[in-house]
BAPA-118785 format. One record per residue (C-alpha): residue number from 1; residue in one letter; chain; x, y, z. Coordinates in pm, 1 decimal. Example, Ala and Ser with C-alpha at 12.3 -4.5 7.8 and 13.67 -1.06 7.14 Angstrom:
BEGIN
 num residuo cadena       px       py       pz
   1       A      A   1230.0   -450.0    780.0
   2       S      A   1367.0   -106.0    714.0
***
This chain:
BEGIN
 num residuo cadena       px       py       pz
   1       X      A    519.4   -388.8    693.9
   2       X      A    487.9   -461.2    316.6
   3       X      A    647.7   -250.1     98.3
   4       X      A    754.2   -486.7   -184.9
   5       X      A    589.3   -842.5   -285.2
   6       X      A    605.0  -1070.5   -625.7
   7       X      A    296.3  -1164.2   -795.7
   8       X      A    380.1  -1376.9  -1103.7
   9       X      A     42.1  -1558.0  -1165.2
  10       X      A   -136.3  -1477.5  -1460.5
  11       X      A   -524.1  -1334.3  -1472.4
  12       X      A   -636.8  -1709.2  -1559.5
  13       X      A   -505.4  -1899.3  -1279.6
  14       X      A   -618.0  -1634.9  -1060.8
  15       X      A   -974.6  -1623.3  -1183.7
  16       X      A   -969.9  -1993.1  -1123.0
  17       X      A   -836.2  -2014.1   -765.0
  18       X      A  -1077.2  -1678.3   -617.8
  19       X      A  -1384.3  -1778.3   -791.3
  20       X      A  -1366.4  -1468.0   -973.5
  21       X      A  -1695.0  -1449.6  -1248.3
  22       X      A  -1578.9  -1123.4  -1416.5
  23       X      A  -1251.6   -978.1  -1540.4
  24       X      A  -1122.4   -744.1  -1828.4
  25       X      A   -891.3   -868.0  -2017.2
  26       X      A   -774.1   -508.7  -2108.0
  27       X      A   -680.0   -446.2  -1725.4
  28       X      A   -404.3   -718.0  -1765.8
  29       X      A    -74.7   -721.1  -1577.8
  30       X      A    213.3   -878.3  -1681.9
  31       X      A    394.8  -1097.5  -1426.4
  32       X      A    582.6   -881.2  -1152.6
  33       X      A    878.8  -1002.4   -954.9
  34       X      A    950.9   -674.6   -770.3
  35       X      A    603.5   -480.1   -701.3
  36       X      A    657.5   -162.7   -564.6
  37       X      A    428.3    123.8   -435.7
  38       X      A    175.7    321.5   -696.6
  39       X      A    237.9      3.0   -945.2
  40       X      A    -90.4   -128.8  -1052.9
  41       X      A   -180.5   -469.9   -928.0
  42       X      A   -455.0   -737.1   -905.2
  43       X      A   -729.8   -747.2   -665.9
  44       X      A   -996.2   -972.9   -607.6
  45       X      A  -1348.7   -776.6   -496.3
  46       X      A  -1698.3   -793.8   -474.0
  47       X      A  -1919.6   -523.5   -625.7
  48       X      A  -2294.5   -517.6   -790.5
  49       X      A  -2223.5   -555.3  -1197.2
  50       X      A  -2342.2   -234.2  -1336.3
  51       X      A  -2367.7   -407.9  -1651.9
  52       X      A  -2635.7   -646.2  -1565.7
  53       X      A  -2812.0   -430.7  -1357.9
  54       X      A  -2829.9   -690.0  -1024.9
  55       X      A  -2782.5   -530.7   -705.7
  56       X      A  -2600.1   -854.0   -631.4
  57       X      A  -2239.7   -843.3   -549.7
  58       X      A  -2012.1  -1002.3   -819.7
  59       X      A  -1669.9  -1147.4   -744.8
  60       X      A  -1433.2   -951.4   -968.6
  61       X      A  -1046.9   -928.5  -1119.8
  62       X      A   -945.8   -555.9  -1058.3
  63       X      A   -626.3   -397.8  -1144.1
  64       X      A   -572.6    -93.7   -871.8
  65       X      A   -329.9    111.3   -796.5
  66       X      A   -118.3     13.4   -474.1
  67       X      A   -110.6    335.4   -220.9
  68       X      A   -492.6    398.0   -112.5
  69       X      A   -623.0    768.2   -159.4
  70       X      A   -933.7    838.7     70.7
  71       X      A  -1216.3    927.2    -94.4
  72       X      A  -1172.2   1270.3     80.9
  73       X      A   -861.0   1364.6     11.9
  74       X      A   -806.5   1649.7   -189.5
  75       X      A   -514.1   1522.0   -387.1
  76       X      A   -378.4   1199.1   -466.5
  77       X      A      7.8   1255.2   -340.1
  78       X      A    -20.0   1064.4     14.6
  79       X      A   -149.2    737.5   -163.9
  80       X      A    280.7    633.2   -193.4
  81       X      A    280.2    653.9    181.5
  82       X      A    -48.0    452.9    261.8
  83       X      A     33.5    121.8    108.1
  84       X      A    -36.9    -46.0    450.1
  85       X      A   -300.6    -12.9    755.4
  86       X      A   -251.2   -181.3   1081.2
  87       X      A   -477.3   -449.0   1137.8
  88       X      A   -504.9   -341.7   1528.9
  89       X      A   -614.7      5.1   1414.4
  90       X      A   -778.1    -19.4   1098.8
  91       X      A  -1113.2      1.8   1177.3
  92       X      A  -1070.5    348.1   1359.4
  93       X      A   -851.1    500.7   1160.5
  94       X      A  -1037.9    805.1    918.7
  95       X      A   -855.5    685.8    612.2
  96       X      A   -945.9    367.9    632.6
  97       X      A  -1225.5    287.6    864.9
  98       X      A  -1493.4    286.9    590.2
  99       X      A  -1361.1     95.5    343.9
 100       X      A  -1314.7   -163.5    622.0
 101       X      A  -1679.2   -151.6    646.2
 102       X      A  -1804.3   -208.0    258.4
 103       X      A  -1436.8   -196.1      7.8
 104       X      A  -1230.2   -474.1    147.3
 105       X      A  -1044.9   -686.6   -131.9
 106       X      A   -781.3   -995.8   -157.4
 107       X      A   -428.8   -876.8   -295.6
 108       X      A   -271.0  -1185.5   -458.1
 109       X      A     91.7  -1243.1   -419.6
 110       X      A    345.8  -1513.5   -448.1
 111       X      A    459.5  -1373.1   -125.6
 112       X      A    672.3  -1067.4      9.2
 113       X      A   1015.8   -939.6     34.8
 114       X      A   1158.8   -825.2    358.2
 115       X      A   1486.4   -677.7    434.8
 116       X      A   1715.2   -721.8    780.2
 117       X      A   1977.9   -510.8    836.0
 118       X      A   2356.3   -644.9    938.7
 119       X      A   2495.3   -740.3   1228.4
 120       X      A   2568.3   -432.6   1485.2
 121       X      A   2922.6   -451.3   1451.5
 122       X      A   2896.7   -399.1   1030.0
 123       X      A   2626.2   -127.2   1166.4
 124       X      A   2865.0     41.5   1325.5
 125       X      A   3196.1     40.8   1139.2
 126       X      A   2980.4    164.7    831.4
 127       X      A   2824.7    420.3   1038.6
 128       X      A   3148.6    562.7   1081.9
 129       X      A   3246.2    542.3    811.6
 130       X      A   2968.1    740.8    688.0
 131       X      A   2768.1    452.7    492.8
 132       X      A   2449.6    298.6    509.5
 133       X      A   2418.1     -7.5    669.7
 134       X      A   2331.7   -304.7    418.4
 135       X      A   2029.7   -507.1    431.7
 136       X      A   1973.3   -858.0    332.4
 137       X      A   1674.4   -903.6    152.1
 138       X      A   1443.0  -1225.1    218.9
 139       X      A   1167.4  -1341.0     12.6
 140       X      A    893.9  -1471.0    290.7
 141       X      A    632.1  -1742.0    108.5
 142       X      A    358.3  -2001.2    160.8
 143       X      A    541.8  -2326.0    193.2
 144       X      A    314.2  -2563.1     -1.1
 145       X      A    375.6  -2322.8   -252.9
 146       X      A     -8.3  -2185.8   -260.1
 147       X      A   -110.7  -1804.1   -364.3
 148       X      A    -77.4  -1568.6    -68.7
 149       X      A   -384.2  -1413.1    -40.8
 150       X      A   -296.7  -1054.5    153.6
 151       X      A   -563.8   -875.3    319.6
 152       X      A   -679.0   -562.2    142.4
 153       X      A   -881.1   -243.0    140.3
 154       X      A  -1001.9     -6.6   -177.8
 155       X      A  -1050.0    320.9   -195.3
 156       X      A  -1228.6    535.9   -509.4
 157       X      A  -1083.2    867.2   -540.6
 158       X      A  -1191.2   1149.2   -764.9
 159       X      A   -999.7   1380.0   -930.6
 160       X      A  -1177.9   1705.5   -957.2
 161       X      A   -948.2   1846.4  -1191.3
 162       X      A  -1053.8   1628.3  -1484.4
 163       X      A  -1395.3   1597.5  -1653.2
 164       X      A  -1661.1   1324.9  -1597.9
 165       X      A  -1574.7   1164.2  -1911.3
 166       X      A  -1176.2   1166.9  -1878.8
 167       X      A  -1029.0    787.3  -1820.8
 168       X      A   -859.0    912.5  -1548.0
 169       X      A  -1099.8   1118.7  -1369.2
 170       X      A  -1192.2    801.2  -1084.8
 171       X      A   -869.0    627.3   -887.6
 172       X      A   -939.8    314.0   -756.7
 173       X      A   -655.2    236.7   -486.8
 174       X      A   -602.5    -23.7   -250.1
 175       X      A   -345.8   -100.2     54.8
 176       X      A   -266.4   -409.0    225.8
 177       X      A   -337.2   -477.6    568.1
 178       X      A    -56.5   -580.3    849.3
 179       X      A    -38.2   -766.0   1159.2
 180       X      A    234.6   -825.4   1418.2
 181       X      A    522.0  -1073.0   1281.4
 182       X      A    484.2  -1422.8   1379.3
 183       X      A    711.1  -1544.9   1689.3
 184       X      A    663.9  -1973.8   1641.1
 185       X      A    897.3  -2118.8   1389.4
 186       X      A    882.8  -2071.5   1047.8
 187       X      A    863.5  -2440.2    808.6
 188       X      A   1207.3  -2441.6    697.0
 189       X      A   1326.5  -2318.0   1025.6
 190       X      A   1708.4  -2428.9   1114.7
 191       X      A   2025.5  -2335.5   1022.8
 192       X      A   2217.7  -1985.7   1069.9
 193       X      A   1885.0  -1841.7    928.8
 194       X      A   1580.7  -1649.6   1094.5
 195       X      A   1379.8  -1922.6   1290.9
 196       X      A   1059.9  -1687.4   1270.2
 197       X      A    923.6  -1419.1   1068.4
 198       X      A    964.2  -1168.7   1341.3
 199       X      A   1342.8  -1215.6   1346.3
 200       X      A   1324.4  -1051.6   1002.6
 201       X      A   1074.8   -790.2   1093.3
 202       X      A    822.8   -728.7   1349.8
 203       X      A    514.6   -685.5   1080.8
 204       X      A    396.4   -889.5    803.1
 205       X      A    116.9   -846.7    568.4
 206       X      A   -188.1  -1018.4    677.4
 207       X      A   -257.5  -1349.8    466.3
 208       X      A   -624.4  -1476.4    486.2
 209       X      A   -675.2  -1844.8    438.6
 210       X      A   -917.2  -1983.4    217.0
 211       X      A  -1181.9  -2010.3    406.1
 212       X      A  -1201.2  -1667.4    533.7
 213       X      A  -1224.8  -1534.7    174.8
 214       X      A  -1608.0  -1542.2    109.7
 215       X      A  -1722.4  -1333.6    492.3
 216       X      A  -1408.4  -1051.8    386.5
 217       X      A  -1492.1  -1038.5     19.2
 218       X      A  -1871.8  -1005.3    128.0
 219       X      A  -1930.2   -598.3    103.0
 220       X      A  -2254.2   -667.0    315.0
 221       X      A  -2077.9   -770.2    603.0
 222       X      A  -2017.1   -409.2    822.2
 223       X      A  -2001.1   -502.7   1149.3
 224       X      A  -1631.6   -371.1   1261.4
 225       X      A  -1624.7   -609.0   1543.1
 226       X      A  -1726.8   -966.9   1333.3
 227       X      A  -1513.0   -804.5   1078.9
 228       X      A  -1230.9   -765.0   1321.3
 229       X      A  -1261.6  -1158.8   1397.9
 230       X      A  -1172.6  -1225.9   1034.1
 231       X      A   -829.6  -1027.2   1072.6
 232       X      A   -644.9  -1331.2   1304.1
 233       X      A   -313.4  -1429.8   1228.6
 234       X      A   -288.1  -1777.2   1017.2
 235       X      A   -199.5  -2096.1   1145.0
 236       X      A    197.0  -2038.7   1257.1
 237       X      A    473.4  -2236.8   1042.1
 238       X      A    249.8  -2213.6    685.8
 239       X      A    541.0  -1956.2    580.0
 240       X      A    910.9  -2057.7    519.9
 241       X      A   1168.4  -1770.4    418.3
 242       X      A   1505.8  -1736.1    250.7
 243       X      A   1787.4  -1515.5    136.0
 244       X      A   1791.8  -1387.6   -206.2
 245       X      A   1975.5  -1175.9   -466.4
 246       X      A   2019.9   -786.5   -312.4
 247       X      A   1933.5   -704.3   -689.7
 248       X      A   1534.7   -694.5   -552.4
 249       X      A   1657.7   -374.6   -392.6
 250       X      A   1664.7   -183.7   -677.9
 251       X      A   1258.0   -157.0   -791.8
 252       X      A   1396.7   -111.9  -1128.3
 253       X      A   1536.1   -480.0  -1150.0
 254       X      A   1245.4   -697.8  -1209.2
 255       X      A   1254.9  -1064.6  -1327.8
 256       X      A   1187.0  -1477.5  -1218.1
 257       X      A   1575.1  -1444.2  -1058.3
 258       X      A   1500.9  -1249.7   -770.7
 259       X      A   1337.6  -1571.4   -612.9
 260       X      A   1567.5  -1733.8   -657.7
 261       X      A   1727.0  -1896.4   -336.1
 262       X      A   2058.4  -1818.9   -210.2
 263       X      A   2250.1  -2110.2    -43.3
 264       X      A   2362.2  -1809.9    244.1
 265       X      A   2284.1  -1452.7    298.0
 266       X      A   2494.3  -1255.3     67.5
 267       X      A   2583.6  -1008.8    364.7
 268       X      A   2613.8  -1038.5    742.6
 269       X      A   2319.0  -1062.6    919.8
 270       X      A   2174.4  -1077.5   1256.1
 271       X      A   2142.3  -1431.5   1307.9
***
């Protein structure tokens, strides 16, 4: 799963590397080192510009809000628990099998935090004594140290209880799409460490590479089949992950530190 990621670039440098031709500069994030669910984030999509009246789909900058809300729902609360969809099931699942068809976006990221939990025996003895077991956080990243581009999905939501005119009457919403964890060895494989991301956990958001980005971005591609073609796994050992600070644990920590490597896991872990 994903249920925590970085994403420290700023709205320049990611207008440059998506090809993005409009953004507003008043939907501005600041960096984010520990992005959790309902936070707003960036999202690069592809919608007509009502502005210039083209029917023409125009690659844009979006801040959403992380947790999608189907258009049908009746109230927003679910969105905190819908922050992924499987890729396997996606495209049959009611809340998000039509914005597979025509609302898919790119969700950029430095990468993605993943926890493991300790060793059985530490599992145990704090079982007993009546204390949860600790997790070792790992932050899981491209290893030539390019943007992660996660595979996403938006959702518009209304909210009936507001007036046309109200700023907040339209939720746009987005969650990020997950495969099975890769098995082949990760690029800085070796060590006492996890050789592969599915020693840390057996999902992982799906990361497209580059040039996938156009046919997902493309809201006139619909076919759920071709579509499903786009949604294969990237090349194995692009991804290289290491321990860092249990501080990421806490959402309300949030700062450049929390990547920073740790020379061993700061608990015991499975390996």
């Amino acid at each position: 799963m994903c249920g925590r990621y970085a994403a420290s670039r700023n709205p320049a440098d990611l207008v440059g590397l998506f090809d993005v031709a409009k953004w507003d500069p008043t939907e501005a994030l600041a960096p984010d080192w520990n992005v959790a669910p309902t936070k707003n984030v960036y999202a690069v999509l592809e919608r007509p510009d009502k502005e210039s009246g083209s029917p023409d789909p125009v690659r844009q900058l979006r801040a959403l809000r992380w947790g999608l809300v189907p258009s049908w729902s009746k109230t927003p609360e679910g969105g905190a628990k819908m922050i992924n969809a499987r890729a396997e099931t996606v495209h049959e699942k009611p809340s998000y099998r039509r914005a597979f068809t025509s609302r898919r976006c790119l969700i950029p990221a430095d990468g993605y935090y993943e926890w493991v939990t300790g060793s059985a025996e530490r599992q145990l003895e704090e079982k007993k004594g009546k204390k949860r077991p600790r997790k070792q956080p790992y932050f899981v990243t491209p290893a030539d140290g390019s943007v992660m581009a996660m595979a996403g999905l938006f959702e518009f939501w209304r909210d009936r209880t507001l007036p046309d005119e109200h700023p907040q009457a339209w939720w746009v919403t987005c969650s990020v799409i997950t495969t099975e964890a890769e098995t082949e060895p990760l690029a800085n494989a070796g060590g006492e460490g996890p050789r592969a991301l599915a020693d840390i956990h057996p999902r992982m958001p799906l990361a497209l590479p580059r040039d996938r980005w156009d046919a997902w971005l493309d809201p006139r591609a619909t076919d759920p089949d071709e579509l499903r073609q786009l949604l294969a796994p990237p090349p194995a050992g692009t991804m290289r992950a290491y321990p860092v600070s249990t501080e990421v644990s806490n959402v309300r920590n949030n700062g450049p530190e929390l990547l920073k490597e740790l020379e061993a896991p700061e608990e015991s872990t499975l390996f």
